[in-house]
Structures are given as structure tokens and as C-alpha cells.
N, C-alpha and C positions, 0 to 999 in steps of 0.2 A: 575644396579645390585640390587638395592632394589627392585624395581617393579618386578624386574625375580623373587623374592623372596615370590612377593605376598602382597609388601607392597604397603599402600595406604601412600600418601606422601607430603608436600609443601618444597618445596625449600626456603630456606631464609635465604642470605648469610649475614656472621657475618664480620662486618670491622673493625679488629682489626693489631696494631699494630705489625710484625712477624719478629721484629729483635731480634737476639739473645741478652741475656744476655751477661755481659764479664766471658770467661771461663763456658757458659752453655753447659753440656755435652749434645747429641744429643737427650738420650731419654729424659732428664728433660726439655728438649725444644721443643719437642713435644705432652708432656703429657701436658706441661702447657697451648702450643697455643690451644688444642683440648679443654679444660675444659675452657677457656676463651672464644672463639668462640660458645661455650655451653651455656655458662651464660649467654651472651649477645645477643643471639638469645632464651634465655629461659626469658628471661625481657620482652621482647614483646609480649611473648607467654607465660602465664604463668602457663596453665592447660595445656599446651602441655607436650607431652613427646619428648627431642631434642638429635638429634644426630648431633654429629660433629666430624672431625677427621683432621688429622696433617699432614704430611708428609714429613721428610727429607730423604737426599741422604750423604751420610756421605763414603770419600772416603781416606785413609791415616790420619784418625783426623779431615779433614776438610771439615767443611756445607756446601753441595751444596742446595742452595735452589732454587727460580726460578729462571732465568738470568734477569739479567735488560734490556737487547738488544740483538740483535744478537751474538754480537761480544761475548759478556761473553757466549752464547749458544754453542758456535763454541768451545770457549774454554774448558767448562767444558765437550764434547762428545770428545774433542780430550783427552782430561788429564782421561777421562774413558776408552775408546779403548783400549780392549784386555785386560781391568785389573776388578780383584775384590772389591764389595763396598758394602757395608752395605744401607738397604734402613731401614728408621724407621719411623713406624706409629702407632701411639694412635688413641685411638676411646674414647670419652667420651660422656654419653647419661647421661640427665639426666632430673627429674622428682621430681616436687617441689621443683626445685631447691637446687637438691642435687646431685653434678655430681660424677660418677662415670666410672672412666678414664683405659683402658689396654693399653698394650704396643706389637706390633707385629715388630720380627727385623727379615729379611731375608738378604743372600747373595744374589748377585748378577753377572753373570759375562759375559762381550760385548764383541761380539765379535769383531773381525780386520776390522771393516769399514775403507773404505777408506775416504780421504778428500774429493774427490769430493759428496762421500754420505752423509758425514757432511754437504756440503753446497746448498746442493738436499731440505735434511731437514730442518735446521735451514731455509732457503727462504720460505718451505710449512708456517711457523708460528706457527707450532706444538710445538716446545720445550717452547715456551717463557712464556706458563703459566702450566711449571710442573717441579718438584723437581730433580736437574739434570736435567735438559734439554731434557728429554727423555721419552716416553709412550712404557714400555715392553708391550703396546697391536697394536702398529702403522703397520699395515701392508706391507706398503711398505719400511719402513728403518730396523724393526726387529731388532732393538739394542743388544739383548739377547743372548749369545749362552746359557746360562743354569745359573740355579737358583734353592738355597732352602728355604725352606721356606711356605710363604702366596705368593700366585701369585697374587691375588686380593689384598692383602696388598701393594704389587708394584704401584699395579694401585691406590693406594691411599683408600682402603676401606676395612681392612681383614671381610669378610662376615661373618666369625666363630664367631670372635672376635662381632662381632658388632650384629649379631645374638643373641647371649649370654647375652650381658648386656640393648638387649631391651627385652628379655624375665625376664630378672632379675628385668625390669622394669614396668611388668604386659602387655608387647606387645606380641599378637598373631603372629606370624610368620609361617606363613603357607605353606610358600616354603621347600623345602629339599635342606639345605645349601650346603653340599657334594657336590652333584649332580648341584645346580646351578654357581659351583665351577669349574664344570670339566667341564659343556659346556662355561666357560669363559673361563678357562688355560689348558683344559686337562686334567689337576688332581688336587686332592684338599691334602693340609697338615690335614685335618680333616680325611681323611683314610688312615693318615701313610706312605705317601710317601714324602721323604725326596730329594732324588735325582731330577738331571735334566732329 
């Protein structure tokens, strides 16, 4: 997504701790993984400008975050099926070491897979390293019937969102976010479309 965007970029992933707090509500648990994951890949890099970002699946009150094995995979696509959930993602970028963190929340809502499409997926190995068990961009399982929101947000990155606070950080961004929006999800929440 970023490169679609025109950015120039390294990858270098933050290894921090992502167990909740007791009683941490979903976005204070997002906003904090993302600015932790921030710092700690801005230590090594210190003239860098870093971005990093969060992502939970928050369904009834309760965290889905990645599965630990299959079996929790299975569980948490079956305990989603056909129902709505909240996905929430932070984006914090930051530069001299001063992060600066938003918060993007969409609904969500899957459609009636069957079991055996559950266990189709969960065997590809796709679910086991994503929030909810699930990628609203998987082609062949298509978990989604409709969604508001950041669609890119789902996928773990709102492009708006993270666009904004690397320009807030002195970064050229020379893609057209919108636009690089709609060739990912079809339409982008940056030109006011709300529905599925």
C-alpha cells in the first residue's frame, strides 16, 4: 500500500510484547501497541521517520487478536459468521522521537460461511498471523458481506490516516490516497462514502 502511494521504504519489524492490559479498552490498546512498536524501531533508526500501526478485532467487548493455532482460528471465524464487529487500528509515525498516534474504528460485517469454508481457510494458514483470523482482502474466502468505514484500515493500514501524519511529519507523499484507496477496496472513506 505504501509503495502504491509512491513511498520509498524499509521494513523493520518492532518485537514487542501485545498482551493486553487487564481491563484495556480496545482503542487504548492499540494506540499504545502502535507508538511502542514506533519507538522501538525509532531507537535503531534515529534520523528515520517510523511508522507503525496496531490492529484489533473487537467483537461483543471481547479482543480478537491473532489466533495462537488453528483451532482458536476456527473459533474466532465461527463466533464472527454472519455477525457485526468492530475492527480498530492506530497508526503512529514518528520523528525525533516524538510519536504521534490516530485511531481509525470501522464496522464490519461476514458473511454466513459455511464450516467447511472455515476449515478450507484456516488449513491455507492465512488467518493465523491477522487480527480475527481473517484478511477482508483474501480472495478466495471473502469473509466480508459489507463494511463502514477505512477498508484499508481492515487490512491493517488506514492509508488516510497514515498519509496525514507522515505529511504532518515533513514526508512527501506523492500518491493520490483516494484513488490509491479505491484501487484497493473500490472506494475510499476519504470521498465520503460511508456504506457497503
Amino acid at each position: 500500500m505504501l509503495a502504491a502511494l509512491g513511498l520509498t521504504f524499509t521494513v523493520d519489524a518492532a518485537d514487542v510484547d501485545e498482551t493486553p492490559r487487564p481491563d484495556e479498552a480496545p482503542a487504548d490498546l492499540v494506540c499504545r501497541l502502535g507508538r511502542i512498536k514506533a519507538v522501538a524501531v525509532a531507537a535503531r533508526h534515529p534520523r528515520a521517520v517510523v511508522l507503525a500501526a496496531d490492529t484489533v478485532v473487537v467483537l461483543d467487548g471481547t479482543l480478537l487478536g491473532k489466533p495462537v493455532d488453528p483451532a482458536e482460528a476456527w473459533a474466532m471465524l465461527h463466533a464472527l459468521r454472519g455477525r457485526t464487529h468492530q475492527v480498530y487500528t492506530a497508526v503512529t509515525v514518528t520523528r525525533a522521537g516524538a510519536p504521534c498516534s490516530r485511531l481509525s474504528i470501522s464496522d464490519v460485517t461476514m458473511r454466513p460461511y459455511s464450516d467447511a469454508e472455515i476449515a478450507t481457510y484456516v488449513a491455507s494458514g492465512d488467518p493465523l498471523d491477522k487480527a480475527g483470523a481473517y484478511a477482508i482482502q483474501h480472495p478466495l474466502f471473502a469473509p466480508v458481506a459489507g463494511w463502514t468505514g477505512c477498508y484499508t484500515a481492515i487490512m491493517g493500514l488506514p492509508l488516510g490516516v497514515a498519509a496525514d501524519l507522515l505529511r504532518e511529519a515533513g514526508v512527501l507523499v506523492p500518491g493520490d490516497v483516494a484513488a490509491t484507496c479505491e484501487g484497493i477496496g473500490g472506494r475510499c472513506c476519504l470521498r465520503g462514502f460511508a456504506g457497503s
